[in-house]
C-alpha positions as CSV (number, residue, x, y, z in Angstrom):
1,X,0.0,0.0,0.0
2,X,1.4,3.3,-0.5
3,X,0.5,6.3,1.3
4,X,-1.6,8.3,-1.7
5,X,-4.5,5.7,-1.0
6,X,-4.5,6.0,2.6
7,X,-5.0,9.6,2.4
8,X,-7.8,9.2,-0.5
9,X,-9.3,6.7,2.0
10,X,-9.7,9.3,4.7
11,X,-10.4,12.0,2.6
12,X,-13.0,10.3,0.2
13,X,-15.6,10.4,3.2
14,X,-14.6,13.6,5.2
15,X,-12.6,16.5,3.2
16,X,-10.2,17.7,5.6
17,X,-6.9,20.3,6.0
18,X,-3.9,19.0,6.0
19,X,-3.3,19.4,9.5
20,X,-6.4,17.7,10.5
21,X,-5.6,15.2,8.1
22,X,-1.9,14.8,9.3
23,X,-3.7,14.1,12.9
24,X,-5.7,11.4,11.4
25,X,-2.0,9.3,10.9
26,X,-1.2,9.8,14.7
27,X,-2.3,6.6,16.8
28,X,-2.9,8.6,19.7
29,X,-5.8,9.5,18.2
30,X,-9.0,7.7,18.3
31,X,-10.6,6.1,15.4
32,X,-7.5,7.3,13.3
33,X,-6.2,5.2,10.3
34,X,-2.2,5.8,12.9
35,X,-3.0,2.5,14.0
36,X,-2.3,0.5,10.8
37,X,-0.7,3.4,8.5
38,X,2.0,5.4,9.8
39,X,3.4,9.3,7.6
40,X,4.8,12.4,8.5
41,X,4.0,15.7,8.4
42,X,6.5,16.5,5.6
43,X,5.1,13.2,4.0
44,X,1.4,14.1,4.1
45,X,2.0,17.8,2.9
46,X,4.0,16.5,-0.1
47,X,2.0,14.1,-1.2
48,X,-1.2,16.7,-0.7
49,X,0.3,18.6,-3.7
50,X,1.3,15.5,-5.7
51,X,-2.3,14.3,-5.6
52,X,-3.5,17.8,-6.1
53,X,-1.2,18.0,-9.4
54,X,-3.0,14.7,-10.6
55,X,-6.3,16.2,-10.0
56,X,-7.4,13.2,-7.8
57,X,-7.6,15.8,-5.0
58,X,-8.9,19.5,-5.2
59,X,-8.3,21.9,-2.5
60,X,-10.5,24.9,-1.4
61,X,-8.7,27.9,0.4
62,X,-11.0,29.0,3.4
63,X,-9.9,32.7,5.3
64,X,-9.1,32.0,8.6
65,X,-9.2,35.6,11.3
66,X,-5.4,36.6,12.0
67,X,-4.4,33.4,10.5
68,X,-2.8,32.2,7.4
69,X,-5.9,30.6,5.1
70,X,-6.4,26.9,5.2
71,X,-6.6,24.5,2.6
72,X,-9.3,22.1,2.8
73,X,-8.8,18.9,0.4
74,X,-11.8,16.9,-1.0
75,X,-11.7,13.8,-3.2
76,X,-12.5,14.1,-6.9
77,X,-14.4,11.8,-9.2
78,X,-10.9,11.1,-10.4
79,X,-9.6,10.5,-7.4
80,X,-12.3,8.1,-6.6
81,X,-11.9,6.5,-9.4
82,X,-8.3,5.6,-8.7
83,X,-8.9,4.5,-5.0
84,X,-11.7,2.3,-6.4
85,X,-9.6,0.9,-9.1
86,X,-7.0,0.4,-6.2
87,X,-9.1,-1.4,-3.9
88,X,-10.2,-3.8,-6.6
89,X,-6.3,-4.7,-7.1
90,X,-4.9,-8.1,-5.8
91,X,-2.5,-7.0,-2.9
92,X,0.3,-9.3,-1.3
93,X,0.0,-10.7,2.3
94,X,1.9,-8.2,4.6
95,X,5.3,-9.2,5.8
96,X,6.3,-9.4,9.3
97,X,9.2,-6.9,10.0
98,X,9.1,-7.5,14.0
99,X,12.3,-6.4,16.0
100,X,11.7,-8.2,19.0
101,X,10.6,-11.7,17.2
102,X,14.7,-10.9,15.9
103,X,15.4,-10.7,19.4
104,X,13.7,-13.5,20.8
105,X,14.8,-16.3,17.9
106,X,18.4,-15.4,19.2
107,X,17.6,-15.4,23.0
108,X,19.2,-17.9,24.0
109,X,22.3,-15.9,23.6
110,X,21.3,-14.0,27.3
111,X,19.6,-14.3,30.4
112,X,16.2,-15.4,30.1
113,X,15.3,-12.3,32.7
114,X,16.3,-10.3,30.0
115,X,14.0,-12.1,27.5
116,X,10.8,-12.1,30.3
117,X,11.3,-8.5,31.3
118,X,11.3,-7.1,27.5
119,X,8.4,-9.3,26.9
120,X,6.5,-7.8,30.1
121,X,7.1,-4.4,28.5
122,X,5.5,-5.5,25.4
123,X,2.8,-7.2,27.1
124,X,1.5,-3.8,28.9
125,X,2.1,-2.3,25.7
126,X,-0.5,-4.7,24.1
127,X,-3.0,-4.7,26.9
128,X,-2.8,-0.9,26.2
129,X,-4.0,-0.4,22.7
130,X,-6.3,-3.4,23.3
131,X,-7.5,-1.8,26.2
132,X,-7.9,1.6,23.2
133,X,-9.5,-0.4,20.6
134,X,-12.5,-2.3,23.7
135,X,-13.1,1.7,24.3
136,X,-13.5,2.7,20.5
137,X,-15.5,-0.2,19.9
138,X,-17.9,0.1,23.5
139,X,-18.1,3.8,22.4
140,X,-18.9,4.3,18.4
141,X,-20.0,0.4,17.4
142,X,-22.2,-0.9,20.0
143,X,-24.5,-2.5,17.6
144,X,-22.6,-2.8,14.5
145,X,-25.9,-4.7,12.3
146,X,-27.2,-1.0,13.0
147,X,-24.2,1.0,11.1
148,X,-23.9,2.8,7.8
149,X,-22.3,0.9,5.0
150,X,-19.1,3.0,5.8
151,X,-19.0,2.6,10.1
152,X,-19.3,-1.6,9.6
153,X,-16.3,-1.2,7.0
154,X,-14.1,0.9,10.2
155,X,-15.4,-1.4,12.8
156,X,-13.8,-4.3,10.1
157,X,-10.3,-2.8,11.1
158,X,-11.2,-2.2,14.5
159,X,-12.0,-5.4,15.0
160,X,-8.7,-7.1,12.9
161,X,-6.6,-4.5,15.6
162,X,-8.6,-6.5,18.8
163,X,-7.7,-9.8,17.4
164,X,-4.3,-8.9,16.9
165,X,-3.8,-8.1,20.4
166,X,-5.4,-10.7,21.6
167,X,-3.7,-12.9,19.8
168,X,0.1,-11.6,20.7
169,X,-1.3,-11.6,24.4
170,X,-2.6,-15.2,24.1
171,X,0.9,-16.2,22.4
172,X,2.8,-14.5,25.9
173,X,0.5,-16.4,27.7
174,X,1.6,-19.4,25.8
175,X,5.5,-18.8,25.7
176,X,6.0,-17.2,29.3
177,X,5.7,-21.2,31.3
178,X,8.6,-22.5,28.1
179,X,10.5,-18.9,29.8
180,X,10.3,-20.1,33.5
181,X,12.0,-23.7,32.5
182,X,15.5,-24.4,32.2
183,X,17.3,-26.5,29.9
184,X,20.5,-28.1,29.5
185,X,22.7,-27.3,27.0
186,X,21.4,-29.5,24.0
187,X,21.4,-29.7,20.3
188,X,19.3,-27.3,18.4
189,X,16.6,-28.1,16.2
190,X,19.0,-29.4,13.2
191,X,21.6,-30.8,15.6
192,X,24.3,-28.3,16.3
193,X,25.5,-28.2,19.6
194,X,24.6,-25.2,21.5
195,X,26.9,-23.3,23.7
């Protein structure tokens, strides 16, 4: 995915500034797309023009009082044309660039304290956004049957973020007992010798 779509996503139902837009890629925020697409600033602005230049976005200056005017971008038939035509396109399965599964497949190499207390770090980190996510959900899709054709596609990736964490805290539920064991020295898995 490239970051042009995931602004025409946002856009396409709500035209927006490009600071409010910009605040829409921040996870702190609720009900932002931050939580599965991460840009900057500088990246948002610049592609803002790009998409303008393509005519797949147009922008409307509105006067703000002792304040520079603000551009407010709206999806054009163009535009939705593209993100439509994009949508429709066969995508790959993500890839899983995780830092700490690095770690962990070479843990071993120190103390398994190390190994349980960066994994109890990650685990508040988890119960944390979960704990986000329950609150979107209780808040904005209490009956999701009842929502508009747009709210049930949103509570779709709300609900893929809940599983996710529930799933990487039911996997630290799972590993954490294999963590409080200790083994001998023994052959690995295609029988090398371990130090």
């Amino acid at each position: 995915m490239s970051l042009p779509y995931a602004i025409l996503s946002i856009l396409v139902s709500a035209p927006s500034s490009g600071y409010d837009l910009a605040k829409r890629f921040n996870s702190s925020v609720e009900g932002s797309v931050g939580f599965f697409w991460s840009a900057s600033f500088q990246q948002i602005y610049r592609e803002l023009n790009r998409l303008e230049a393509k005519a797949w976005l147009q922008a409307e200056a509105v006067q703000q009082e002792n304040r520079p005017d603000k551009r407010i971008y709206a999806v054009t038939a163009l535009g939705k044309q593209q993100l439509c035509q994009w949508i429709a396109e066969v995508e790959e399965m993500a890839s899983i660039k995780d830092e700490l599964l690095v770690k962990l497949y070479a843990g071993h190499l120190v103390s398994r304290q190390t190994i349980v207390t960066k994994l109890e770090v990650h685990r508040q980190q988890h119960q944390q956004r979960l704990a986000i996510y329950q609150e979107i959900k209780s808040l904005y899709f209490k009956n999701p049957q009842a929502l508009s054709k747009t709210h049930q596609f949103q509570y779709m990736t709300l609900l893929r973020g809940i599983h996710y964490e529930t799933g990487w805290l039911a996997w630290f539920d799972e590993i954490m007992p294999l963590l409080q064991v200790t083994h001998p020295d023994s052959a690995d898995l295609f029988g090398r010798s371990q130090n």
